[in-house]
N, CA, C and O atoms as a CHARMM CRD file, in Angstrom:
* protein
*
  336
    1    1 UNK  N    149.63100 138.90100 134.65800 PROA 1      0.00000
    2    1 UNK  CA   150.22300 137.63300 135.03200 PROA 1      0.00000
    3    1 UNK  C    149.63600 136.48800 134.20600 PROA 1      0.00000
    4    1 UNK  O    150.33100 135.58500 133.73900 PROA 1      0.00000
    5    2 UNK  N    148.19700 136.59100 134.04400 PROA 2      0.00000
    6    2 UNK  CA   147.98300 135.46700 133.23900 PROA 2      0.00000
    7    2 UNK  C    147.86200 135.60000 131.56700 PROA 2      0.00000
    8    2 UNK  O    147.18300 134.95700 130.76600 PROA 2      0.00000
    9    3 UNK  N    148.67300 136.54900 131.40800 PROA 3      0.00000
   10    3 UNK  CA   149.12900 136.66600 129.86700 PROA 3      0.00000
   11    3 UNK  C    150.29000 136.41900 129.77600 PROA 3      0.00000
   12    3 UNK  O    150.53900 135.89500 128.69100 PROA 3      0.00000
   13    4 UNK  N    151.27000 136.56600 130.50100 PROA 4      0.00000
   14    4 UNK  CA   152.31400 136.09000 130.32400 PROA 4      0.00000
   15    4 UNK  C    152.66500 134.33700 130.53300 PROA 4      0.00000
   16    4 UNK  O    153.68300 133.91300 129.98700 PROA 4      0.00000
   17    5 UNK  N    151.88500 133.47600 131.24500 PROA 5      0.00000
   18    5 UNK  CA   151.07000 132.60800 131.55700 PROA 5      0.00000
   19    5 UNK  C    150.67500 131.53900 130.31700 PROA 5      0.00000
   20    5 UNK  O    151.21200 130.48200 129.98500 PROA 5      0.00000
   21    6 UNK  N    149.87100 132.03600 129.94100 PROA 6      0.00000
   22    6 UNK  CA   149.13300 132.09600 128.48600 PROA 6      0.00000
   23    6 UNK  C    150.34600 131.80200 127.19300 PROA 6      0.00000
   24    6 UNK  O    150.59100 130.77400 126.56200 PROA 6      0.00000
   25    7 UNK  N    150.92300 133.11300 127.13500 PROA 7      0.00000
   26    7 UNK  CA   152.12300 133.16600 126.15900 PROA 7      0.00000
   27    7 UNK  C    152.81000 132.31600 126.34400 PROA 7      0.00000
   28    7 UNK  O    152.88800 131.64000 125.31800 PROA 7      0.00000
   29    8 UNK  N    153.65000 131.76900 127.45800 PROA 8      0.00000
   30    8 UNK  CA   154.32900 130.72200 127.88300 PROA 8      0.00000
   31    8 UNK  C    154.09100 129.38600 127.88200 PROA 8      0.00000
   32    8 UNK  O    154.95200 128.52500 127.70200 PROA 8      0.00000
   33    9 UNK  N    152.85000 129.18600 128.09300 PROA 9      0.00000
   34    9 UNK  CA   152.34100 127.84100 127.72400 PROA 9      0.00000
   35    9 UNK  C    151.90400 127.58100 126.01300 PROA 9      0.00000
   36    9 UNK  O    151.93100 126.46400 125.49700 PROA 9      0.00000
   37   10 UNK  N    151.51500 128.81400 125.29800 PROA 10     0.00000
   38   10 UNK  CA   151.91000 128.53200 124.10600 PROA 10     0.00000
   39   10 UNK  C    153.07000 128.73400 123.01600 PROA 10     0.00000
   40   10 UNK  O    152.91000 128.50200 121.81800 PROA 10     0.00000
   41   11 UNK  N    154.59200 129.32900 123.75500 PROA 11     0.00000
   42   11 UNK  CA   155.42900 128.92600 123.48100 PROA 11     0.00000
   43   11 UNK  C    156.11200 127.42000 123.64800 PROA 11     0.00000
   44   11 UNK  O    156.52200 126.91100 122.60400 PROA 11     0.00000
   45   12 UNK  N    156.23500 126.82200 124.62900 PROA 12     0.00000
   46   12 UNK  CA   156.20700 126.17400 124.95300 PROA 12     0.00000
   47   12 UNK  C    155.34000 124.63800 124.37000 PROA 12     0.00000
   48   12 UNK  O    155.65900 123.44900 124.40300 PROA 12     0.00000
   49   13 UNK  N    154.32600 125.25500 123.93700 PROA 13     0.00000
   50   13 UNK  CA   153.22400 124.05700 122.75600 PROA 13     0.00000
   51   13 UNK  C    153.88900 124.12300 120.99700 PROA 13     0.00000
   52   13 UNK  O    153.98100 123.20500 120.18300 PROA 13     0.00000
   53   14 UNK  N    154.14600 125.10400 120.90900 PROA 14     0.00000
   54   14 UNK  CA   155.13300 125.80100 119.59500 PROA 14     0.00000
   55   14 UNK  C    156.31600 124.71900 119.80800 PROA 14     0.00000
   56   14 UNK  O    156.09500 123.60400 119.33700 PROA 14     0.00000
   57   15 UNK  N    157.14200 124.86000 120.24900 PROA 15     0.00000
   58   15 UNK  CA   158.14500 124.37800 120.67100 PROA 15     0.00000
   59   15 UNK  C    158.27400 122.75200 120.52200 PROA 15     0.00000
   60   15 UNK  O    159.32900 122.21700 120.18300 PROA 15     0.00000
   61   16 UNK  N    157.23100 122.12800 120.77800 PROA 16     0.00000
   62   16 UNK  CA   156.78100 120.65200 121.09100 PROA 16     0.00000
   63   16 UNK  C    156.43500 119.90100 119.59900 PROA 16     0.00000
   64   16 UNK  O    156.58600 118.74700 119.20100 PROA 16     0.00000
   65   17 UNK  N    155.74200 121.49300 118.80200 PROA 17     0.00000
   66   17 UNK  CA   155.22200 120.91600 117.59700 PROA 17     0.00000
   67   17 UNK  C    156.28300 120.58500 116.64600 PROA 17     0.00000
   68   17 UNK  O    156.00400 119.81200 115.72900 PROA 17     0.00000
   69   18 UNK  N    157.83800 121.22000 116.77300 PROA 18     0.00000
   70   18 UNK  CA   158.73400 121.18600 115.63200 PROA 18     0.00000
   71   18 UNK  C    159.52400 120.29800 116.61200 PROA 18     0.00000
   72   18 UNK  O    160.63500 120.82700 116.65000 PROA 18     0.00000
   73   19 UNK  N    159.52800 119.63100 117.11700 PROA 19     0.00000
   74   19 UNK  CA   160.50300 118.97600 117.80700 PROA 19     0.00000
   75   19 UNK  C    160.88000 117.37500 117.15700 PROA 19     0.00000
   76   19 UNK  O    160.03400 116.65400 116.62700 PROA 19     0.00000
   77   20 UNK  N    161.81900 117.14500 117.26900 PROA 20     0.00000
   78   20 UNK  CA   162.30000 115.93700 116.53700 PROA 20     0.00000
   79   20 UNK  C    162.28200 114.61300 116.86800 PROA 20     0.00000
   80   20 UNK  O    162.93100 114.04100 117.74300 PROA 20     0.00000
   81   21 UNK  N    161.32300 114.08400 115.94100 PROA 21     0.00000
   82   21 UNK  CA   161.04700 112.55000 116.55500 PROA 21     0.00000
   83   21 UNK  C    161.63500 111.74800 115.28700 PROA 21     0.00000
   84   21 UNK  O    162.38300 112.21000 114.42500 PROA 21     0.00000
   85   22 UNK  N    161.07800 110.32200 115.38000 PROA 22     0.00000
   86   22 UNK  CA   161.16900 108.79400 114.43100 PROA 22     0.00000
   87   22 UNK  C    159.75300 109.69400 113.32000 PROA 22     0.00000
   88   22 UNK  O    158.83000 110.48100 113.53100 PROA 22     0.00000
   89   23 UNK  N    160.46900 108.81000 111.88200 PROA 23     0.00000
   90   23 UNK  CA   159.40200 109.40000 110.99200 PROA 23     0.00000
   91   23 UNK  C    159.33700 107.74100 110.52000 PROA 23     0.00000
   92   23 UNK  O    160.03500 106.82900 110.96500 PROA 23     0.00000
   93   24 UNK  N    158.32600 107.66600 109.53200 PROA 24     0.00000
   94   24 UNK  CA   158.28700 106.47300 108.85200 PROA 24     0.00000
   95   24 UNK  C    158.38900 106.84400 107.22700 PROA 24     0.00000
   96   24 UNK  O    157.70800 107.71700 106.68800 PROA 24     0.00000
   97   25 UNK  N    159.01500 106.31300 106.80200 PROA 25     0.00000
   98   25 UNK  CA   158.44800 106.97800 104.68200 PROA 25     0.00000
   99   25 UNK  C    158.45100 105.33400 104.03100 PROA 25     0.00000
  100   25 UNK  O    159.34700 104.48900 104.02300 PROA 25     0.00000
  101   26 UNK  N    157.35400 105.30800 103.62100 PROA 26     0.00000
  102   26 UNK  CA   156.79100 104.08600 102.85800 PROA 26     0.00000
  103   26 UNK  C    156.94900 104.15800 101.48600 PROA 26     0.00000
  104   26 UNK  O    156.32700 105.06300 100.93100 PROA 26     0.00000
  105   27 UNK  N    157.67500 103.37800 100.75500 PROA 27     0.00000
  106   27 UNK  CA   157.55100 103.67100  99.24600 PROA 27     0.00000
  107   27 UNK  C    157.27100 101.95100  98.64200 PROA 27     0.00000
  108   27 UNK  O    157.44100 100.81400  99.08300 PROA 27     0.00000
  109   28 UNK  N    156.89400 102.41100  97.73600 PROA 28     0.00000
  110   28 UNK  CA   156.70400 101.11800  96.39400 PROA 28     0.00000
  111   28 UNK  C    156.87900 101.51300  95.65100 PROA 28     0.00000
  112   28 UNK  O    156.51000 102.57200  95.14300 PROA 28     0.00000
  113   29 UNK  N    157.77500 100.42600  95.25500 PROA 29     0.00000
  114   29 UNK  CA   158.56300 100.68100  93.65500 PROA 29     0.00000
  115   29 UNK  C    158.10500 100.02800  92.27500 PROA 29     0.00000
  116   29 UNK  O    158.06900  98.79800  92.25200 PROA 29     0.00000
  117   30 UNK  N    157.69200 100.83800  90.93500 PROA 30     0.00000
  118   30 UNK  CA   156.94200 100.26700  90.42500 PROA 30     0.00000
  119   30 UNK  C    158.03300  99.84800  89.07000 PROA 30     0.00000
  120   30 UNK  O    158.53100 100.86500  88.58700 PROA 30     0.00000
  121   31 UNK  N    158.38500  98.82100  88.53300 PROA 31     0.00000
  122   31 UNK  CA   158.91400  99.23600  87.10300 PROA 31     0.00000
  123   31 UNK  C    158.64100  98.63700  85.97000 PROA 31     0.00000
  124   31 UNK  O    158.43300  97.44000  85.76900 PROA 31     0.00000
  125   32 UNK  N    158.65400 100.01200  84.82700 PROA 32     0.00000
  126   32 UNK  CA   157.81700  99.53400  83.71500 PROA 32     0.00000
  127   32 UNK  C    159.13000  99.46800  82.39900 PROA 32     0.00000
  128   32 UNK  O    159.87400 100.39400  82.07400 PROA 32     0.00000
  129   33 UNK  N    159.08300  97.91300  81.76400 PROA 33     0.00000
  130   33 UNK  CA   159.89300  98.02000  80.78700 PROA 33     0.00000
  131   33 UNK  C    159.21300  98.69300  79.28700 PROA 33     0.00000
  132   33 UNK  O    158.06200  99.05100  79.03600 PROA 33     0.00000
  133   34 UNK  N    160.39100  98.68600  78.49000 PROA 34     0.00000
  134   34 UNK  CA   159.83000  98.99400  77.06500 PROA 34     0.00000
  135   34 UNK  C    159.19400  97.62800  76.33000 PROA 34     0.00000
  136   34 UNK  O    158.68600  97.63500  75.20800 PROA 34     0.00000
  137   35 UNK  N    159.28000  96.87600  76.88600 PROA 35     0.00000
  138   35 UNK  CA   158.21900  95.66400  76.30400 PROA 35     0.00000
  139   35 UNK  C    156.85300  95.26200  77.47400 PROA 35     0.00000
  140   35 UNK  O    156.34600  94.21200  77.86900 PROA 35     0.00000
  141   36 UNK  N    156.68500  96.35000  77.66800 PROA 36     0.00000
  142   36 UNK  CA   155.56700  96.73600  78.30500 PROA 36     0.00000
  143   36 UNK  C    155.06300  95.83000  79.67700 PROA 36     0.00000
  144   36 UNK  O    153.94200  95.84900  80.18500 PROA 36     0.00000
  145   37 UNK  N    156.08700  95.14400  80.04700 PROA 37     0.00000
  146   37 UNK  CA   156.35700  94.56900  81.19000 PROA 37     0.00000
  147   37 UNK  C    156.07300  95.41100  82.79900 PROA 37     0.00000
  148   37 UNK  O    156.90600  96.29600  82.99600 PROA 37     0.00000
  149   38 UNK  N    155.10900  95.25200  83.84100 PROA 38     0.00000
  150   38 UNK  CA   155.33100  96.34700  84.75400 PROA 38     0.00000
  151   38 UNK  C    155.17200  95.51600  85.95800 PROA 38     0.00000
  152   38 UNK  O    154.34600  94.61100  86.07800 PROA 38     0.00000
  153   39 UNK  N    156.02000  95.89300  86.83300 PROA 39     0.00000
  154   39 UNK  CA   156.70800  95.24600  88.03300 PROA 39     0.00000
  155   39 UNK  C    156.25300  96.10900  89.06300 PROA 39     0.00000
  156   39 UNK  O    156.51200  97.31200  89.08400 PROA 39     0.00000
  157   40 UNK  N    155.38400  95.34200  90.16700 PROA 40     0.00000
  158   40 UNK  CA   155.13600  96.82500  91.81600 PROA 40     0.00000
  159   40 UNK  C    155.77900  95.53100  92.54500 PROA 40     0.00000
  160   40 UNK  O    155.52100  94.32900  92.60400 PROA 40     0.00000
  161   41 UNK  N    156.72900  96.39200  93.05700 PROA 41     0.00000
  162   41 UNK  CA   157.07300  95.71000  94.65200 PROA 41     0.00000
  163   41 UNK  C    156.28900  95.91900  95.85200 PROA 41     0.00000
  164   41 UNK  O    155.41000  96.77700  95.93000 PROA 41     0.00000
  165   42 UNK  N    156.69800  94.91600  97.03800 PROA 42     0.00000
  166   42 UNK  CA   155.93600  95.52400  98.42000 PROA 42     0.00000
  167   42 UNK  C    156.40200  96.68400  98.85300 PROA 42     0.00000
  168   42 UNK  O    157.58800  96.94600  99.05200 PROA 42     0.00000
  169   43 UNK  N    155.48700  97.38900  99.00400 PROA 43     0.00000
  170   43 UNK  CA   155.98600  98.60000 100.15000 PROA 43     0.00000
  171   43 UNK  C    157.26300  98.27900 101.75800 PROA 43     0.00000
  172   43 UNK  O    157.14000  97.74300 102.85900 PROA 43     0.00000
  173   44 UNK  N    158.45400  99.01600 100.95700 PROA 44     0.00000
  174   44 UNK  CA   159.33200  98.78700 102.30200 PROA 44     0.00000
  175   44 UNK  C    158.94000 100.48300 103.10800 PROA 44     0.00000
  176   44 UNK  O    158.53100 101.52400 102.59500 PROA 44     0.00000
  177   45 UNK  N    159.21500 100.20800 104.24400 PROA 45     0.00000
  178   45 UNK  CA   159.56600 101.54000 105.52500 PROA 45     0.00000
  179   45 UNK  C    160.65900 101.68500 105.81600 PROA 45     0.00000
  180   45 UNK  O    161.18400 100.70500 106.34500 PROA 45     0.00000
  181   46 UNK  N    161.52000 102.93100 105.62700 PROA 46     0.00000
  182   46 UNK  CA   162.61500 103.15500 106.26500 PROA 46     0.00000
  183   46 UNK  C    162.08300 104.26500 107.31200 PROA 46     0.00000
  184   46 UNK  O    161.34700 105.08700 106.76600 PROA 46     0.00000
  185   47 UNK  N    162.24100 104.42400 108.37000 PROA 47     0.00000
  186   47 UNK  CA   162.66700 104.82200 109.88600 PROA 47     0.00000
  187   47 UNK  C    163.73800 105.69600 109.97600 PROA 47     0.00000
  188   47 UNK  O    164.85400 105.18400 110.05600 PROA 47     0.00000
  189   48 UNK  N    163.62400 107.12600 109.98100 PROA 48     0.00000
  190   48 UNK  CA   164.53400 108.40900 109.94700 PROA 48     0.00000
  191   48 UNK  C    164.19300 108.65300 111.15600 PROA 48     0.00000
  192   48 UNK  O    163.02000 108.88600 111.44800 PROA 48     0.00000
  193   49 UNK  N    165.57400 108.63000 112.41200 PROA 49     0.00000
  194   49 UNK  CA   165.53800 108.84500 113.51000 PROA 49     0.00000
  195   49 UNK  C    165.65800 110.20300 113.86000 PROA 49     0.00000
  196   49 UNK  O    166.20300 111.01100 113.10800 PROA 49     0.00000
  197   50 UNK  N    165.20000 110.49500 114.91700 PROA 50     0.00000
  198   50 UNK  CA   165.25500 112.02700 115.39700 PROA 50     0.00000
  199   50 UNK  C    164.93000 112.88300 114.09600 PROA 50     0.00000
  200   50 UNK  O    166.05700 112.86600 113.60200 PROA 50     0.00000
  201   51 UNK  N    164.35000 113.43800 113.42400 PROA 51     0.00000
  202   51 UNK  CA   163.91100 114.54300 112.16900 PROA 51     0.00000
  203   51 UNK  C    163.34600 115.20500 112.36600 PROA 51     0.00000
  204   51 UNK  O    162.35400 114.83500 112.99500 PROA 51     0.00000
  205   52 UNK  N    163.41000 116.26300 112.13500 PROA 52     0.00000
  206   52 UNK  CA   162.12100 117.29900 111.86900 PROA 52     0.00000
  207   52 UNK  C    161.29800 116.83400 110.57500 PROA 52     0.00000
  208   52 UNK  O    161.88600 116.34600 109.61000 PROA 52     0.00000
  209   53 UNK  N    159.86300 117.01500 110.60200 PROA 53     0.00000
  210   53 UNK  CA   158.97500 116.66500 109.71300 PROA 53     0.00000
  211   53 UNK  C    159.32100 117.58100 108.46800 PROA 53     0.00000
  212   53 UNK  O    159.01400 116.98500 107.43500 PROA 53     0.00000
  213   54 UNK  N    159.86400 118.84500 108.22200 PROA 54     0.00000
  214   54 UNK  CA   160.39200 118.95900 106.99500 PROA 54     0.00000
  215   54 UNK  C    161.94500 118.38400 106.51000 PROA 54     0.00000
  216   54 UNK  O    162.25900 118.38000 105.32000 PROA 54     0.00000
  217   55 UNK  N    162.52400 118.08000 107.18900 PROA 55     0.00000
  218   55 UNK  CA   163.54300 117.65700 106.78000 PROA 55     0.00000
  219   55 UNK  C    163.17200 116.20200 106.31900 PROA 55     0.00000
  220   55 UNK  O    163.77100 115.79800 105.32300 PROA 55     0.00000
  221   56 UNK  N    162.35800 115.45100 106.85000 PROA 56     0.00000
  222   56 UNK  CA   161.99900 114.12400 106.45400 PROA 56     0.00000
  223   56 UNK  C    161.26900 113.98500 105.33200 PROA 56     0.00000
  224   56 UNK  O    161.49100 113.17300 104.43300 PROA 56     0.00000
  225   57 UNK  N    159.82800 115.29300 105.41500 PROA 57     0.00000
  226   57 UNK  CA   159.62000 115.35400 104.01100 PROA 57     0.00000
  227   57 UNK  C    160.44500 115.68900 102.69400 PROA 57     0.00000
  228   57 UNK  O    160.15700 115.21300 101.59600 PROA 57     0.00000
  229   58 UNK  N    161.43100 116.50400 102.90900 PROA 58     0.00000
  230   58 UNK  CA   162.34900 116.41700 101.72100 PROA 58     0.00000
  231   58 UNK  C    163.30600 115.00900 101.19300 PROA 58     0.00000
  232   58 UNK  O    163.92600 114.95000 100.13200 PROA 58     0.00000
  233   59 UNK  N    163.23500 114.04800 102.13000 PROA 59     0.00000
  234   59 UNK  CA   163.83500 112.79100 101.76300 PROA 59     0.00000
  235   59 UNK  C    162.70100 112.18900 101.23600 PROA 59     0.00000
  236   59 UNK  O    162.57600 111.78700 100.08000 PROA 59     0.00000
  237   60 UNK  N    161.70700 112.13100 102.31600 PROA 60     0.00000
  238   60 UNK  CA   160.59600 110.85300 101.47000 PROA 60     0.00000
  239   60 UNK  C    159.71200 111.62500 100.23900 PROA 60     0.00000
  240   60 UNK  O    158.56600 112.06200 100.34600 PROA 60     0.00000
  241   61 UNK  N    160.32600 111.65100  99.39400 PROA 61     0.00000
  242   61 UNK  CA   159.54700 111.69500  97.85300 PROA 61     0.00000
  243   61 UNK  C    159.71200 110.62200  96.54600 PROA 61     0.00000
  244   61 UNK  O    160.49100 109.70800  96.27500 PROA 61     0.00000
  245   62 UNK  N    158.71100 111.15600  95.98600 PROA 62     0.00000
  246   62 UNK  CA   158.71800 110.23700  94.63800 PROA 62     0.00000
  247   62 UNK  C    159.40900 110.79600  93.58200 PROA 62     0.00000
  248   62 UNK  O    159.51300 111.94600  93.15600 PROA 62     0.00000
  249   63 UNK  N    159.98000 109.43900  93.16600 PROA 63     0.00000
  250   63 UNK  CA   161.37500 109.68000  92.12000 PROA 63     0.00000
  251   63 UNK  C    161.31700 108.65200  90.88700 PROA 63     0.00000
  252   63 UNK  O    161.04600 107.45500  90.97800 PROA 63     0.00000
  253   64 UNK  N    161.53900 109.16000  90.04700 PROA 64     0.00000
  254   64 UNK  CA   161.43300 108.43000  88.54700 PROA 64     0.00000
  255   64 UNK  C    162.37800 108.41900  88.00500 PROA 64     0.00000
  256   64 UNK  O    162.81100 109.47300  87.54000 PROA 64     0.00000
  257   65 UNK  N    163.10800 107.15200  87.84500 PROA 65     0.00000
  258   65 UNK  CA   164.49000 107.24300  86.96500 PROA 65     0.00000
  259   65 UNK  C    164.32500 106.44200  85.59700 PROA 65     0.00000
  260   65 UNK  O    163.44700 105.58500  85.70400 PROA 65     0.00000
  261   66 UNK  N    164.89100 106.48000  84.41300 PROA 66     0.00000
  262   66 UNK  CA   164.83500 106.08200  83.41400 PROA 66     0.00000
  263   66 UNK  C    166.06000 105.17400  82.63100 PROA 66     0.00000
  264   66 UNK  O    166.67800 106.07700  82.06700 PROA 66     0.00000
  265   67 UNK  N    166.52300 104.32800  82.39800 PROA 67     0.00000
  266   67 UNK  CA   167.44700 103.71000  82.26000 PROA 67     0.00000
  267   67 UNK  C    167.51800 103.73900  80.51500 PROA 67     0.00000
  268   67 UNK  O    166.48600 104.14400  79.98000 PROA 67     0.00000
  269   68 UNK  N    168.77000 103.30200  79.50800 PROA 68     0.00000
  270   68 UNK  CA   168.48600 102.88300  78.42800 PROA 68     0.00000
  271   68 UNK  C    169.85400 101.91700  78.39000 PROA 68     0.00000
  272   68 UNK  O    170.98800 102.28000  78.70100 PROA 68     0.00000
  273   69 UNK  N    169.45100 100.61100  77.93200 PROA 69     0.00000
  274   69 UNK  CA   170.42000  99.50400  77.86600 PROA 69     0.00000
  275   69 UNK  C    171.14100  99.86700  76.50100 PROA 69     0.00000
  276   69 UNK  O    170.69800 100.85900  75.92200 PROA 69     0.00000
  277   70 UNK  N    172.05900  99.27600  75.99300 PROA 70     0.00000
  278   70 UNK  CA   172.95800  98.55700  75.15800 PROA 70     0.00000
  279   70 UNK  C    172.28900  98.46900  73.71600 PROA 70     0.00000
  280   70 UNK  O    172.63400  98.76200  72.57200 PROA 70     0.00000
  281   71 UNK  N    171.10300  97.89400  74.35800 PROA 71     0.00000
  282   71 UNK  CA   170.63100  97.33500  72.90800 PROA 71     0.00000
  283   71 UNK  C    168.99300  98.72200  72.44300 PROA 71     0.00000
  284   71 UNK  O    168.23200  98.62900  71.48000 PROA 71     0.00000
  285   72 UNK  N    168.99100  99.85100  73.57800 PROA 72     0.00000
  286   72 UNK  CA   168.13200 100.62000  73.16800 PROA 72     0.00000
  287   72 UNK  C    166.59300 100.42900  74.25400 PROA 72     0.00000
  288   72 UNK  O    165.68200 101.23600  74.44500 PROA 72     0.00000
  289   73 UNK  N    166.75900  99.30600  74.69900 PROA 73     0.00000
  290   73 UNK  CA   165.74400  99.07800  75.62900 PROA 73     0.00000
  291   73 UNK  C    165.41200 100.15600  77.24800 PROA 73     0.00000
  292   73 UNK  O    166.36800 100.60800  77.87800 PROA 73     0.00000
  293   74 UNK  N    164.43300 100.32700  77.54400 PROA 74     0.00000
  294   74 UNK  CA   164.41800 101.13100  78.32000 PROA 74     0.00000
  295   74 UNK  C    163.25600 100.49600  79.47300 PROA 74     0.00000
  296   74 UNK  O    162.28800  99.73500  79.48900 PROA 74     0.00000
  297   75 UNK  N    164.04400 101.34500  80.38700 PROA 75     0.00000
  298   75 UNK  CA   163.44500 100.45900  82.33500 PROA 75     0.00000
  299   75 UNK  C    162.95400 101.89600  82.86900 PROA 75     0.00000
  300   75 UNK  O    163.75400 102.83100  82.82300 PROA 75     0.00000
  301   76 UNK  N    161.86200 102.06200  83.29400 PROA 76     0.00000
  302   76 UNK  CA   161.44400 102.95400  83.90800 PROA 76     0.00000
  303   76 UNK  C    161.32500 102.43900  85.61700 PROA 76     0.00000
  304   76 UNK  O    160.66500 101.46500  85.98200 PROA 76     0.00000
  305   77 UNK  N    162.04900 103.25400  86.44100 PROA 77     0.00000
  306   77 UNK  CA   161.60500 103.17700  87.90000 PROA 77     0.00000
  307   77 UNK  C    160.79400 103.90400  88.38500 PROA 77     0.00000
  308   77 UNK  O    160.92100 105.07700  88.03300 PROA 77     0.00000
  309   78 UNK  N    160.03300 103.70500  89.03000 PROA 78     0.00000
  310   78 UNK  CA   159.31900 104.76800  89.88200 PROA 78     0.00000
  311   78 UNK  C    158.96200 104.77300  91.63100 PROA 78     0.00000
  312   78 UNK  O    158.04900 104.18300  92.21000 PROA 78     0.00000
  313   79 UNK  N    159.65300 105.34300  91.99900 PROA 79     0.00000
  314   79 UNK  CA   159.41600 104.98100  93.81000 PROA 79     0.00000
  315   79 UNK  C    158.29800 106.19300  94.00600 PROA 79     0.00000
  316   79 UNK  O    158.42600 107.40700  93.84300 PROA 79     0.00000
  317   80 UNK  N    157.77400 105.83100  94.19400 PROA 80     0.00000
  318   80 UNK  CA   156.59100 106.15400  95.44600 PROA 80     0.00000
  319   80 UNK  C    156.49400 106.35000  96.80900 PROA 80     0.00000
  320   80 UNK  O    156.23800 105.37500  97.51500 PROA 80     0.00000
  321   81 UNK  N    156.65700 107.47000  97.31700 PROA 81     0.00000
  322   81 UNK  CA   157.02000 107.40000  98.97300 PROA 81     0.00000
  323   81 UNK  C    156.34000 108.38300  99.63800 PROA 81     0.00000
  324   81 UNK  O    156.24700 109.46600  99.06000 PROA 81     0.00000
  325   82 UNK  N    155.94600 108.28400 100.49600 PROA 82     0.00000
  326   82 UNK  CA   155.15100 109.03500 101.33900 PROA 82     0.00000
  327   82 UNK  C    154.99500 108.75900 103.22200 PROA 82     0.00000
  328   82 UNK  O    154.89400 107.73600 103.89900 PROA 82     0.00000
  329   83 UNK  N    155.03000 109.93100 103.49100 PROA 83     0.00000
  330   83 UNK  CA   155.72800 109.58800 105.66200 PROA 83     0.00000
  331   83 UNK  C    154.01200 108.87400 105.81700 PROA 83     0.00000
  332   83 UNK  O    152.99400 109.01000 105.13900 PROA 83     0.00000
  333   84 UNK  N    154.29800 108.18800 106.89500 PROA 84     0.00000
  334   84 UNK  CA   153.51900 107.63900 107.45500 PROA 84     0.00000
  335   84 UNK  C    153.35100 108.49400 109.14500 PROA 84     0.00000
  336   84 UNK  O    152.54100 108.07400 109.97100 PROA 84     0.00000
C-alpha cells in the first residue's frame, strides 16, 4: 500500500513539473554596421502564456540576421534572448 502511495505521489510531482505556465524571454538587440557603428537596445520581455518550458525554449533564442543595402553596406542584427 505504501508503494503504490509513493508511486502516486511521484507521478503526480512528474506531472506538475511539465505542466504549462507564463514564461518570460528577455532579449537585447545589438546592431553592428559596416562603418563600424554598434547599437544595444534595452532589453524588452515578451510573456508566452500557458507553455511548456521546451516549447518556449525553442522560441526564445538568439538570432543573427545580416542585411546588405543598395549601395553594398551591411547591418548586422543580433537578438539575444534568454527565459527568465
Amino acid at each position: 500500500m505504501k508503494k503504490i502511495t509513493l508511486l502516486a505521489i511521484a507521478v503526480v510531482a512528474i506531472s506538475f513539473a511539465s505542466c504549462k505556465k507564463d514564461r518570460d524571454c528577455e532579449c537585447t538587440t545589438t546592431t553592428v554596421s559596416s562603418s563600424g557603428t554598434t547599437t544595444t537596445g534595452t532589453a524588452q520581455v515578451t510573456t508566452y502564456k500557458d507553455i511548456k518550458g521546451g516549447e518556449a525554449k525553442s522560441i526564445c533564442q538568439k538570432s543573427v540576421n545580416t542585411t546588405v543595402s543598395g549601395s553594398g553596406a551591411t547591418t548586422t542584427r543580433t537578438d539575444d534572448c534568454k527565459l527568465k
